[in-house]
N, CA, C and O atoms as a printed pandas DataFrame, in Angstrom:
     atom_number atom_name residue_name chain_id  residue_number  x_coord  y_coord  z_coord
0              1         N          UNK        A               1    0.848   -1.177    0.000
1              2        CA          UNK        A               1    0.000    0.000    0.000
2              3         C          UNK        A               1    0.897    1.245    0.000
3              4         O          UNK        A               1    1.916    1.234    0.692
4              5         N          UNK        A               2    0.587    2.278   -0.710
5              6        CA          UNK        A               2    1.433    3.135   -1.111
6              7         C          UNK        A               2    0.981    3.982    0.217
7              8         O          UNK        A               2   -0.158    3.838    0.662
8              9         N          UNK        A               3    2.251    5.181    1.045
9             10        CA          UNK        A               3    1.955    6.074    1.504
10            11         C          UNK        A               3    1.254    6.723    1.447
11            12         O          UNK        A               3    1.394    7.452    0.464
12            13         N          UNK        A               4    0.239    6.979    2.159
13            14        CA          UNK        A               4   -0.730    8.683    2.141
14            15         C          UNK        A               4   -0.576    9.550    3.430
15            16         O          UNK        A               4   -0.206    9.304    4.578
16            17         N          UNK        A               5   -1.124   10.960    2.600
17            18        CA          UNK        A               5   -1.250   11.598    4.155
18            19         C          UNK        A               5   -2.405   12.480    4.193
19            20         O          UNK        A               5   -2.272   13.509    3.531
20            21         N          UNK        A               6   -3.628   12.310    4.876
21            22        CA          UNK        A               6   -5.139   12.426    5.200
22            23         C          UNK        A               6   -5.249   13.932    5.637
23            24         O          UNK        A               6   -4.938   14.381    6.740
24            25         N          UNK        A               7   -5.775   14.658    4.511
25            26        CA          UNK        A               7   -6.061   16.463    5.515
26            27         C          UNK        A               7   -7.492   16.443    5.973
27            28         O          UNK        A               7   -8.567   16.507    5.377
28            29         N          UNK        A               8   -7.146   16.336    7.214
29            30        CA          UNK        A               8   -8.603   16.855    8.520
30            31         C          UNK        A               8   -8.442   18.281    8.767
31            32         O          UNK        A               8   -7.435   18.977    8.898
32            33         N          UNK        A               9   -9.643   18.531    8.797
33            34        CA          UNK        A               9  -10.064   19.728    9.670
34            35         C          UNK        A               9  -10.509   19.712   10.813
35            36         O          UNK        A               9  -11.614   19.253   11.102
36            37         N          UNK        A              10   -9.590   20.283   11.731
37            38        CA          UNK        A              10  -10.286   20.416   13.024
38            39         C          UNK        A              10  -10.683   21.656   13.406
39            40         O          UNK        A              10   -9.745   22.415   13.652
40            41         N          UNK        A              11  -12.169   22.267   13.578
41            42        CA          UNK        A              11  -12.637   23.258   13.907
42            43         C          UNK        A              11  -12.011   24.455   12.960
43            44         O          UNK        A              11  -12.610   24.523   11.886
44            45         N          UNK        A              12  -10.881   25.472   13.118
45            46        CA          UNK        A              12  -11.034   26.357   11.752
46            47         C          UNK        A              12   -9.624   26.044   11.612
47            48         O          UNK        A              12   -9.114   27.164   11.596
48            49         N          UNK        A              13   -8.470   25.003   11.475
49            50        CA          UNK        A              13   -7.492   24.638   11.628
50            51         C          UNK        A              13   -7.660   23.347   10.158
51            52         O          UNK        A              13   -8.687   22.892    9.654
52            53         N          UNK        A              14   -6.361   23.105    9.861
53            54        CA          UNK        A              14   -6.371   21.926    8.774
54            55         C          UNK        A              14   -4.741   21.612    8.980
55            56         O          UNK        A              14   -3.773   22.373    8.965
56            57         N          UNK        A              15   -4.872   19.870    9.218
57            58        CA          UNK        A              15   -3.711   19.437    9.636
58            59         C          UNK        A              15   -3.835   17.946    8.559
59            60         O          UNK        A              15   -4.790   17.338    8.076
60            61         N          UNK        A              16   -2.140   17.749    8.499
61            62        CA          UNK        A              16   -2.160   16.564    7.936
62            63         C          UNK        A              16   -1.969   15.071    8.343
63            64         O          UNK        A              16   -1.141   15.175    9.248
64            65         N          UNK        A              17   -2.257   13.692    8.204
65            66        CA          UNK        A              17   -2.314   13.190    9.261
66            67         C          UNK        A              17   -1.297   11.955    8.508
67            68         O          UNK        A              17   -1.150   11.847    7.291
68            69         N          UNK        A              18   -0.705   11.144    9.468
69            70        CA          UNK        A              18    0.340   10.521    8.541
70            71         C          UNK        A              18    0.172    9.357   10.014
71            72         O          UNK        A              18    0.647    9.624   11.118
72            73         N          UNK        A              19   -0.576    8.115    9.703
73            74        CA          UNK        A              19   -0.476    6.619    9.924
74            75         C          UNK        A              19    0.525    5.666   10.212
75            76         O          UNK        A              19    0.630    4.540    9.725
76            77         N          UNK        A              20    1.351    6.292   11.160
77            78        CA          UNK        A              20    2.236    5.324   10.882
78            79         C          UNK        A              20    2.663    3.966   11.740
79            80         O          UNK        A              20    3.806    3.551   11.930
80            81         N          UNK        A              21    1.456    3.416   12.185
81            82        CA          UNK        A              21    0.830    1.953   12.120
82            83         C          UNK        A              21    0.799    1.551   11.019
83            84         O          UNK        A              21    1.633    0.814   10.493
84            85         N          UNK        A              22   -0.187    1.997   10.535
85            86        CA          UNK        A              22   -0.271    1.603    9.204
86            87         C          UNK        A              22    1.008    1.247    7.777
87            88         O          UNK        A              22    1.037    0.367    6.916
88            89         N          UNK        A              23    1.887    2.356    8.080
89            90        CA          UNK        A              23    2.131    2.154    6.951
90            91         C          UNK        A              23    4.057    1.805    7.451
91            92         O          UNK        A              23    5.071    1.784    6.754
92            93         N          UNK        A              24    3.852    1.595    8.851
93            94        CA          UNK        A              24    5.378    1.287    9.244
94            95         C          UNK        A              24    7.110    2.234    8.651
95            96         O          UNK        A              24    8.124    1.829    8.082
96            97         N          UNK        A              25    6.622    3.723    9.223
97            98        CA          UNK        A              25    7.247    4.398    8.887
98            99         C          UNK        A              25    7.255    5.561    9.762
99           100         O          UNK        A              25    6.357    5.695   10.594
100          101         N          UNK        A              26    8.468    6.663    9.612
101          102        CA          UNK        A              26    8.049    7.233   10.486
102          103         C          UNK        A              26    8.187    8.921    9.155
103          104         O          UNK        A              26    8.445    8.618    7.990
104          105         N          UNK        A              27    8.080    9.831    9.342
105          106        CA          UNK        A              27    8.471   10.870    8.602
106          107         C          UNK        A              27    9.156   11.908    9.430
107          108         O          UNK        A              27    8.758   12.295   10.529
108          109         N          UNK        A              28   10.170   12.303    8.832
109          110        CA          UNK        A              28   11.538   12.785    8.857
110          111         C          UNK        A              28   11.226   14.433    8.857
111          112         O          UNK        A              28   10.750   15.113    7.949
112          113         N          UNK        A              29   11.664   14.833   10.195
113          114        CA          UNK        A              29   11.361   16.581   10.710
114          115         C          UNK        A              29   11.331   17.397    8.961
115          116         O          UNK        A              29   10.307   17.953    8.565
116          117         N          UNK        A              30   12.497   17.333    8.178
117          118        CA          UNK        A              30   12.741   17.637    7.109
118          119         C          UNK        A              30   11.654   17.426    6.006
119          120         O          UNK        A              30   11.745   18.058    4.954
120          121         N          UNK        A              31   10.571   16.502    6.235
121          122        CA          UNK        A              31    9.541   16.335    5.190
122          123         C          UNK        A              31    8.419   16.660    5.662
123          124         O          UNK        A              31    7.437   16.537    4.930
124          125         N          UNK        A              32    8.248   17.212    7.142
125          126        CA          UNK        A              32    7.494   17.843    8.104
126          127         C          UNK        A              32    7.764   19.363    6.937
127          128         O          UNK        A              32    7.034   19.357    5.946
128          129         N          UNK        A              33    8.585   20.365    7.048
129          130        CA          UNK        A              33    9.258   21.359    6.636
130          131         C          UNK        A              33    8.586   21.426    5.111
131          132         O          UNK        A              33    7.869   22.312    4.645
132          133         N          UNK        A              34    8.854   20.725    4.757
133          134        CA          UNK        A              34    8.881   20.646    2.631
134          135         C          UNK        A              34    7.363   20.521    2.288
135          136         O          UNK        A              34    6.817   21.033    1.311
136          137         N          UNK        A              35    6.553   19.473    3.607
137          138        CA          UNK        A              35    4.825   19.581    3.281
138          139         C          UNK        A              35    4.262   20.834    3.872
139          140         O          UNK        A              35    3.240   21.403    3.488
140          141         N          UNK        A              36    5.044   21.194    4.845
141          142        CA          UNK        A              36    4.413   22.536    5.175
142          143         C          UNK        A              36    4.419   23.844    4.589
143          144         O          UNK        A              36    3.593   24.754    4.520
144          145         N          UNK        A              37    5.458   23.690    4.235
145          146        CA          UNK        A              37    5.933   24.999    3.602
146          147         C          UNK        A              37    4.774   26.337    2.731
147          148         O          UNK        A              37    4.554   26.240    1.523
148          149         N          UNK        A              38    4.256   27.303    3.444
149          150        CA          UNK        A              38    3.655   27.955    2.834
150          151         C          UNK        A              38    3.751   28.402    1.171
151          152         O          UNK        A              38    2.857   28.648    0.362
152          153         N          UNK        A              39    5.184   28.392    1.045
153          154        CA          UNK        A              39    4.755   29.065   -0.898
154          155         C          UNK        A              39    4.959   27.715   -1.861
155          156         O          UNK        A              39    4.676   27.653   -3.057
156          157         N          UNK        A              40    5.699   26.319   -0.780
157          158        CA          UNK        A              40    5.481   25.335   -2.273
158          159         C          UNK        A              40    5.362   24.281   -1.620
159          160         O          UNK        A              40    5.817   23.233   -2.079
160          161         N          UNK        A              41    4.670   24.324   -0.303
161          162        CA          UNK        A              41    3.599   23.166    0.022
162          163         C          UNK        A              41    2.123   22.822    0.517
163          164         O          UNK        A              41    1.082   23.287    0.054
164          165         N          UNK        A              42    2.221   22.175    1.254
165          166        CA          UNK        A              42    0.424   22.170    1.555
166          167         C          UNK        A              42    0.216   23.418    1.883
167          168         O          UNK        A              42   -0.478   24.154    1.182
168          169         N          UNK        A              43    0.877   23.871    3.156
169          170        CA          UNK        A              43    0.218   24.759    4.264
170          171         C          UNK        A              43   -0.744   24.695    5.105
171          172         O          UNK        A              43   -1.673   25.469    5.332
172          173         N          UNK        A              44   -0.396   23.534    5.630
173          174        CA          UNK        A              44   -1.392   23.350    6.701
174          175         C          UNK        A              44   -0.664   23.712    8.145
175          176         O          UNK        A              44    0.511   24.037    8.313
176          177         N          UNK        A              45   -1.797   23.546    9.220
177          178        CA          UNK        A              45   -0.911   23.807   10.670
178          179         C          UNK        A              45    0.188   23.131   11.011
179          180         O          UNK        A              45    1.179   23.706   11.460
180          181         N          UNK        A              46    0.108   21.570   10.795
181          182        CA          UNK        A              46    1.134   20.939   11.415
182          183         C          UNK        A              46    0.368   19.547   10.705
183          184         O          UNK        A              46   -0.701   19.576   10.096
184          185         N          UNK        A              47    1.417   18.055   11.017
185          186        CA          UNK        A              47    1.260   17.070    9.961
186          187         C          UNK        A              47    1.353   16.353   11.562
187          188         O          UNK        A              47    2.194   16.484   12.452
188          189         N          UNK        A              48    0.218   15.627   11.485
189          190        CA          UNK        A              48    0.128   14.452   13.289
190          191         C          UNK        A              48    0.781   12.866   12.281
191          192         O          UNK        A              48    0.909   12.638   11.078
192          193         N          UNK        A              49    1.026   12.149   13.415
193          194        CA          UNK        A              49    1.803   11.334   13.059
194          195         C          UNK        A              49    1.556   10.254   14.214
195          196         O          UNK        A              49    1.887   10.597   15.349
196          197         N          UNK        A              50    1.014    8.997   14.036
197          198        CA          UNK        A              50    0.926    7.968   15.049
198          199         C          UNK        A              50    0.073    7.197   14.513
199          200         O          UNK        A              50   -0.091    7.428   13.315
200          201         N          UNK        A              51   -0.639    6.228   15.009
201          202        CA          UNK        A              51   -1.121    6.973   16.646
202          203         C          UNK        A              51   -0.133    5.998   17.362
203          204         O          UNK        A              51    0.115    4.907   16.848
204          205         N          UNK        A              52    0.447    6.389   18.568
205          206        CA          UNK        A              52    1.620    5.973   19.696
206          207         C          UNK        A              52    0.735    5.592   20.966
207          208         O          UNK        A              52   -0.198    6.257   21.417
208          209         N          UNK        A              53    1.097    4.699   21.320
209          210        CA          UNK        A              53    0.299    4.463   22.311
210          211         C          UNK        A              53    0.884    5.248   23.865
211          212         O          UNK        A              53    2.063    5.382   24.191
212          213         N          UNK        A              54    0.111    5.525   24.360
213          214        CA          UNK        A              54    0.836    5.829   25.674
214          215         C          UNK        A              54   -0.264    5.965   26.968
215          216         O          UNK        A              54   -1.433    6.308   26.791
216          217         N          UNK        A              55    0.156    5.726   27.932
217          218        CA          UNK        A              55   -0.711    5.597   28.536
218          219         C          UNK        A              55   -2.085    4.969   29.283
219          220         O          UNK        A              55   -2.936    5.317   30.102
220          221         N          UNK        A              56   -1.693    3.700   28.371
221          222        CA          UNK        A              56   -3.006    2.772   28.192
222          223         C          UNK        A              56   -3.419    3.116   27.357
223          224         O          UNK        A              56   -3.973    2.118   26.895
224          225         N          UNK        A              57   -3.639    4.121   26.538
225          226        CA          UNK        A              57   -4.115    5.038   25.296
226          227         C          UNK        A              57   -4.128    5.136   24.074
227          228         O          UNK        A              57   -3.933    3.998   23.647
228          229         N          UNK        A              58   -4.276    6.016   23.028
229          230        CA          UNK        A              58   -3.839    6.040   22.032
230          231         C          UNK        A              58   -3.500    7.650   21.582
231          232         O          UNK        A              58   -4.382    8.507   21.637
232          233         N          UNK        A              59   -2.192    7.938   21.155
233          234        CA          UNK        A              59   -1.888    9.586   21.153
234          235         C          UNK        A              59   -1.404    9.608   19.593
235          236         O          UNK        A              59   -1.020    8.706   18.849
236          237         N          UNK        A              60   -1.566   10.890   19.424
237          238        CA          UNK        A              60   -0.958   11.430   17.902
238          239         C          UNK        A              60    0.097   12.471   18.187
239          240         O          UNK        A              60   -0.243   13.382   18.941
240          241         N          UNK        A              61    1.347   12.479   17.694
241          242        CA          UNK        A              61    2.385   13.380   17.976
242          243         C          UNK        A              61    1.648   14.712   17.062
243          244         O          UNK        A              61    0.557   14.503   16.532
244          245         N          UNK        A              62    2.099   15.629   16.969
245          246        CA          UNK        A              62    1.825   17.060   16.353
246          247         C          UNK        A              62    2.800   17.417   16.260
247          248         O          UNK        A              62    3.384   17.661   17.316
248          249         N          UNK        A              63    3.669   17.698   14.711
249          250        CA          UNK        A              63    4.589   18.573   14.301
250          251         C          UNK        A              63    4.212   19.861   13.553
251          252         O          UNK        A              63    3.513   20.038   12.555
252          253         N          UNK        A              64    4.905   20.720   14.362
253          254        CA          UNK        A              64    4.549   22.706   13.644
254          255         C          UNK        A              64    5.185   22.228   12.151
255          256         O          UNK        A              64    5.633   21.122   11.850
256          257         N          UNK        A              65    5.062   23.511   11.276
257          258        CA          UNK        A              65    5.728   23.758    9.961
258          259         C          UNK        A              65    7.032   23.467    9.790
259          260         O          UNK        A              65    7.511   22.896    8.810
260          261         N          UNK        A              66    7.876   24.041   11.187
261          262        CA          UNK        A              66    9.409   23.749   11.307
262          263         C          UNK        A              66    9.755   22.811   11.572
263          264         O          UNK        A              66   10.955   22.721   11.833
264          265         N          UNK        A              67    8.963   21.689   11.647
265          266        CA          UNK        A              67    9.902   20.271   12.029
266          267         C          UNK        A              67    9.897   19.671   13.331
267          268         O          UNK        A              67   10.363   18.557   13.570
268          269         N          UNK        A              68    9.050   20.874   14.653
269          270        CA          UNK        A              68    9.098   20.567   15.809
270          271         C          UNK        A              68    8.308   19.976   16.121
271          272         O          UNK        A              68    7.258   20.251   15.540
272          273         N          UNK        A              69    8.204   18.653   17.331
273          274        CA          UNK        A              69    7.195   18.792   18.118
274          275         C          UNK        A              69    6.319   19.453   19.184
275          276         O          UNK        A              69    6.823   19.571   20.301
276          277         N          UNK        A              70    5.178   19.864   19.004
277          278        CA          UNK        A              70    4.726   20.575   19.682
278          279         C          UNK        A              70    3.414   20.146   20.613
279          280         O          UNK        A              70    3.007   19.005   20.396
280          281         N          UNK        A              71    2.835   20.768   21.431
281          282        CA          UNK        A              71    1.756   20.410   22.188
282          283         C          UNK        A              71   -0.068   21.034   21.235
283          284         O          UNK        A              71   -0.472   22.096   20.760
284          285         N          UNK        A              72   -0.708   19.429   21.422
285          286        CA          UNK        A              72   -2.100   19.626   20.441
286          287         C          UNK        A              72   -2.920   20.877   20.856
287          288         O          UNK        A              72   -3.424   20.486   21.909
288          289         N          UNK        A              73   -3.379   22.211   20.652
289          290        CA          UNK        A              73   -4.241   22.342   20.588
290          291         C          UNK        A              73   -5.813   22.155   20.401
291          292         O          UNK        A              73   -6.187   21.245   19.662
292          293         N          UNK        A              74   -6.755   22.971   21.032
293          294        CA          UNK        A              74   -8.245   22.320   20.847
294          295         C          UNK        A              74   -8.479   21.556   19.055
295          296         O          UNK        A              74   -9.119   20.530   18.827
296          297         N          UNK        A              75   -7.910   22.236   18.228
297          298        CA          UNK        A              75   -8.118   22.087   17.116
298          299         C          UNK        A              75   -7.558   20.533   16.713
299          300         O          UNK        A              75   -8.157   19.485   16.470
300          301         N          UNK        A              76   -6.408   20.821   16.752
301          302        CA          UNK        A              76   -5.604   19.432   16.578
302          303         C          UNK        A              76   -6.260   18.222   17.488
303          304         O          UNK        A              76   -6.233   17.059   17.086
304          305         N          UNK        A              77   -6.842   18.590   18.729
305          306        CA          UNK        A              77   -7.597   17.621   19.406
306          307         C          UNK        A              77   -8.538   16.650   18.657
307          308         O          UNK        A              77   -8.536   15.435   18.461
308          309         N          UNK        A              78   -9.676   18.108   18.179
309          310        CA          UNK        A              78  -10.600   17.090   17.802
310          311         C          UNK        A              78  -10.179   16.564   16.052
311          312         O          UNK        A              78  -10.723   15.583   15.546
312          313         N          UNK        A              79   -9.271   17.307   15.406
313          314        CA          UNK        A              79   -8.826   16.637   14.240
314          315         C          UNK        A              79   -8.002   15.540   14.660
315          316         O          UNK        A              79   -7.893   14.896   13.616
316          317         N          UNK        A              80   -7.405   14.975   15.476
317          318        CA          UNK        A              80   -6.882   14.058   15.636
318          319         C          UNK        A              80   -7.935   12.959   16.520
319          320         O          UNK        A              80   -7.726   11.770   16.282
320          321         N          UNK        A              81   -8.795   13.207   17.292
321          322        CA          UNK        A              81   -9.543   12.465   17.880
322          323         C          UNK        A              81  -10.724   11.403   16.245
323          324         O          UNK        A              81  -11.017   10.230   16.014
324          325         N          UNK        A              82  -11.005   12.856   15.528
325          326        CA          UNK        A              82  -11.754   12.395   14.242
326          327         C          UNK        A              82  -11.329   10.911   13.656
327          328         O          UNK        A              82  -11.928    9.843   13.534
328          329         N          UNK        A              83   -9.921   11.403   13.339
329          330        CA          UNK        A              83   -9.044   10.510   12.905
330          331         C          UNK        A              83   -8.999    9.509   13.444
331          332         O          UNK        A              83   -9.171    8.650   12.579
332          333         N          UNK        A              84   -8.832    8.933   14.654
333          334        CA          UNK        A              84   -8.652    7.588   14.925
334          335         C          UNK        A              84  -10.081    6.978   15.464
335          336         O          UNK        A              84  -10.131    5.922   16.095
336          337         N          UNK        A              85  -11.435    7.905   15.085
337          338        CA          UNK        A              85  -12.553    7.345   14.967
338          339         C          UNK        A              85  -12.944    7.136   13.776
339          340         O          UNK        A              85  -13.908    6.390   13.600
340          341         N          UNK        A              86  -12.184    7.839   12.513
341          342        CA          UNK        A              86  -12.909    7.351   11.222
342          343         C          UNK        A              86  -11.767    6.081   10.725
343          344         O          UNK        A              86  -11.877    5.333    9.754
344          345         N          UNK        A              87  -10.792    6.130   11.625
345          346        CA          UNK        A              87   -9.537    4.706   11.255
346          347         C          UNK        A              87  -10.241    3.672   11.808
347          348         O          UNK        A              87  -10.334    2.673   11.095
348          349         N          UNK        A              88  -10.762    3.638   12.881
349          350        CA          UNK        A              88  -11.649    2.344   13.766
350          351         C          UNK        A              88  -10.355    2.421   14.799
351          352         O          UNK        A              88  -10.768    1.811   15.784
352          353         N          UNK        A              89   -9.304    2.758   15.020
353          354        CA          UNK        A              89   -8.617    3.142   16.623
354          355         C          UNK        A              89   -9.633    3.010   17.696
355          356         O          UNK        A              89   -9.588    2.093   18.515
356          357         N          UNK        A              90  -10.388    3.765   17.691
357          358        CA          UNK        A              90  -10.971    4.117   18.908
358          359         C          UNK        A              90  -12.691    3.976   18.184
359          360         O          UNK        A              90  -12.881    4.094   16.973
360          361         N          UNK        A              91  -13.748    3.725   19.130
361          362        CA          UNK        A              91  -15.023    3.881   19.027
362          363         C          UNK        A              91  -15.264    5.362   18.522
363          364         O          UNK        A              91  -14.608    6.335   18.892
364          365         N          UNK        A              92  -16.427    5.379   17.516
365          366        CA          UNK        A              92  -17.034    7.013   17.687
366          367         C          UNK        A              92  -18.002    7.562   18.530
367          368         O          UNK        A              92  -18.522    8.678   18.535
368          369         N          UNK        A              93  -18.210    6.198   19.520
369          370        CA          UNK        A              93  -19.487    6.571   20.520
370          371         C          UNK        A              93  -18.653    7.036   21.615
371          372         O          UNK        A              93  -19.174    7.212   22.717
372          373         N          UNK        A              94  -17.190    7.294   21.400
373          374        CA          UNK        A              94  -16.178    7.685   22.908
374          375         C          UNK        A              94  -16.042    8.785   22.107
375          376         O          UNK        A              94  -15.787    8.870   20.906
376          377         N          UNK        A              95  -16.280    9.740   23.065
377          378        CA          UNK        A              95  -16.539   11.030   22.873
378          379         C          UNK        A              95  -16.577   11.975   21.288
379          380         O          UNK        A              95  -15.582   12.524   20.816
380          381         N          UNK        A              96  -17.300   11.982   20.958
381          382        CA          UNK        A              96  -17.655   12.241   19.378
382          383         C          UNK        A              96  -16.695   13.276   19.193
383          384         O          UNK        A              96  -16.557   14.052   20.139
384          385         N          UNK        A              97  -16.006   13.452   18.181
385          386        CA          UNK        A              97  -14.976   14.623   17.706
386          387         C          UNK        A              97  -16.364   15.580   16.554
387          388         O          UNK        A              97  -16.888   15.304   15.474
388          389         N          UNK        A              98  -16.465   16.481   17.313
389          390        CA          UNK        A              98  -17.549   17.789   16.716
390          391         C          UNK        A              98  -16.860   18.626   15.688
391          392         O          UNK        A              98  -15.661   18.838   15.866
392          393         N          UNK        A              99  -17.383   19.075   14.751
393          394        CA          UNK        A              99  -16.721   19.984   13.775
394          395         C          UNK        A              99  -15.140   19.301   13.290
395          396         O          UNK        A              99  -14.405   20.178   12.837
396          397         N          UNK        A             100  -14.771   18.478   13.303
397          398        CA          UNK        A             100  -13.863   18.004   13.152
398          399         C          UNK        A             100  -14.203   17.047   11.797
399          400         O          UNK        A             100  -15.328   16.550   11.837
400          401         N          UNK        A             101  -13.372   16.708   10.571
401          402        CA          UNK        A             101  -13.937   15.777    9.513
402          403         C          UNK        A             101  -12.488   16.013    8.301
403          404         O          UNK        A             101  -11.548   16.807    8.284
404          405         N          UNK        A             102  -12.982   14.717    7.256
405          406        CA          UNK        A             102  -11.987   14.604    6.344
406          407         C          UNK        A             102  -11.854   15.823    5.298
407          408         O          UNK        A             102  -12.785   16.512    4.883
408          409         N          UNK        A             103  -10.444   15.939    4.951
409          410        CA          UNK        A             103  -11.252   16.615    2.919
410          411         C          UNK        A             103  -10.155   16.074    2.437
411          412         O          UNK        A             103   -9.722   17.018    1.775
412          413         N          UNK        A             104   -9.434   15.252    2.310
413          414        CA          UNK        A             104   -8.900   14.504    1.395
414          415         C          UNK        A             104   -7.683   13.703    1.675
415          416         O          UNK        A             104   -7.221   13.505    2.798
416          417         N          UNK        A             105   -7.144   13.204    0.412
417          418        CA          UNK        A             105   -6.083   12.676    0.964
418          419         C          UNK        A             105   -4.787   12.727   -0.263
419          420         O          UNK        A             105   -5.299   12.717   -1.383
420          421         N          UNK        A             106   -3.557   12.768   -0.305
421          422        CA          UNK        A             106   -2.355   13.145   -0.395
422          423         C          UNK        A             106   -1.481   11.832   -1.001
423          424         O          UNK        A             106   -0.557   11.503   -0.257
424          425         N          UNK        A             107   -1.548   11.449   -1.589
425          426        CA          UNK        A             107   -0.391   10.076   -1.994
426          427         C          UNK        A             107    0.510   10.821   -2.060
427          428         O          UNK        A             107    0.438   11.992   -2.433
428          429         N          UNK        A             108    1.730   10.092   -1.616
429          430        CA          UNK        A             108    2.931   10.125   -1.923
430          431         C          UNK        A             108    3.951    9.543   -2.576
431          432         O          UNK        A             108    4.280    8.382   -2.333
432          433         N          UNK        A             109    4.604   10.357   -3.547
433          434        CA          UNK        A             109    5.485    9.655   -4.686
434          435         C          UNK        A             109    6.699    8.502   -4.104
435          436         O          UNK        A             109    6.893    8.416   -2.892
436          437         N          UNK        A             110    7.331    7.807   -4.898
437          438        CA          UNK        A             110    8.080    6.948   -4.342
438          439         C          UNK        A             110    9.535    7.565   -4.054
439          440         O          UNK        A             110   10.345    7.129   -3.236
440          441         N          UNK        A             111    9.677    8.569   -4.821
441          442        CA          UNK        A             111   11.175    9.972   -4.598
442          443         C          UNK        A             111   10.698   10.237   -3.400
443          444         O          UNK        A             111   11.610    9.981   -2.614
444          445         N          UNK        A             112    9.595   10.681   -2.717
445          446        CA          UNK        A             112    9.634   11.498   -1.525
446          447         C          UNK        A             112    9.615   10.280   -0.455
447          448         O          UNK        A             112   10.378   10.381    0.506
448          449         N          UNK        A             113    8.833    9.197   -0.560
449          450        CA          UNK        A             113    9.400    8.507   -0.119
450          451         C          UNK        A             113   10.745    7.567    0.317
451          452         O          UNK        A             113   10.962    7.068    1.421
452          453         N          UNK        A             114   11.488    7.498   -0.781
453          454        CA          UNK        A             114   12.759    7.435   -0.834
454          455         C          UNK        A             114   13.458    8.752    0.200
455          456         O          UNK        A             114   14.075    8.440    1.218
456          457         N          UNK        A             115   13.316    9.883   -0.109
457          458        CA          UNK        A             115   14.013   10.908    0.491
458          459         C          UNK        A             115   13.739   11.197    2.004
459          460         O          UNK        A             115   14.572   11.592    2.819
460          461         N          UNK        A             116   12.376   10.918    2.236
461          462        CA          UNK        A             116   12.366   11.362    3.635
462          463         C          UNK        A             116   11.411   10.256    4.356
463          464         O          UNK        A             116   10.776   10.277    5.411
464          465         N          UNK        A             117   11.506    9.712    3.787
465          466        CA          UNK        A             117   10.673    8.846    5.235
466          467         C          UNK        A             117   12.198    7.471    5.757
467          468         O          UNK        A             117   12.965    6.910    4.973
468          469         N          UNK        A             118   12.160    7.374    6.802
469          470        CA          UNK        A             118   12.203    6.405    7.440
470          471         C          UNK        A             118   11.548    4.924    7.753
471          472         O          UNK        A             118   10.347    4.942    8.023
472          473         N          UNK        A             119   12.228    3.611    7.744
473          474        CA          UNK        A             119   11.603    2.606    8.428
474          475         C          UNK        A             119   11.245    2.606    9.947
475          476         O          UNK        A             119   12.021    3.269   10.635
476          477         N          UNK        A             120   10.269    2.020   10.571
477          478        CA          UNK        A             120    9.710    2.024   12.139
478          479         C          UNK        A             120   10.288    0.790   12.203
479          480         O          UNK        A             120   10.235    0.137   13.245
């Protein structure tokens, strides 16, 4: 199955979401940077990445434009909560993610894959 990466909206925010259960990989601060990039990439808030378990739980990391990790906002909450209720992660009857939903999704070439992703 070829790489993708899923743009949710959470509340007035749009983030990208990158599976990597799924797809046994991790993506590289540097391809965080190159999808974000306002004049020749997506431009979205930040690209989540997991889901990681922790806690007994299930969590999504959140990287800013620059490559960092950072802490989720309300937005990123319920776009990331969406997400691992429309993956089947988690039930959608545990706490419904509101205003939160898909608009598409992103394949990725086998060059960018080659260049920046990592094996998990």
């Amino acid at each position: 199955m070829d790489p993708i990466l899923l743009k949710y909206r959470g509340n007035d925010s749009e983030y990208l979401i990158y599976d990597s259960e799924k797809f046994h990989s991790c993506l590289h601060p540097k391809a965080v940077r190159s999808i974000c990039a306002r004049n020749f990439g997506l431009g979205t808030q930040g690209v989540m990445v997991g889901p990681v378990r922790k806690d007994g739980g299930l969590v999504m990391q959140i990287f800013s434009p620059d490559g960092e990790e950072k802490q989720m906002g309300e937005d990123a909450l319920a776009a990331s909560r969406r997400y691992l209720q429309d993956a089947g992660y988690i039930q959608a009857d545990q706490e419904p993610a509101q205003r939160a939903f898909a608009i598409g999704k992103i394949f990725l070439s086998e060059e960018f894959v080659n260049t920046y992703m990592r094996t998990a």
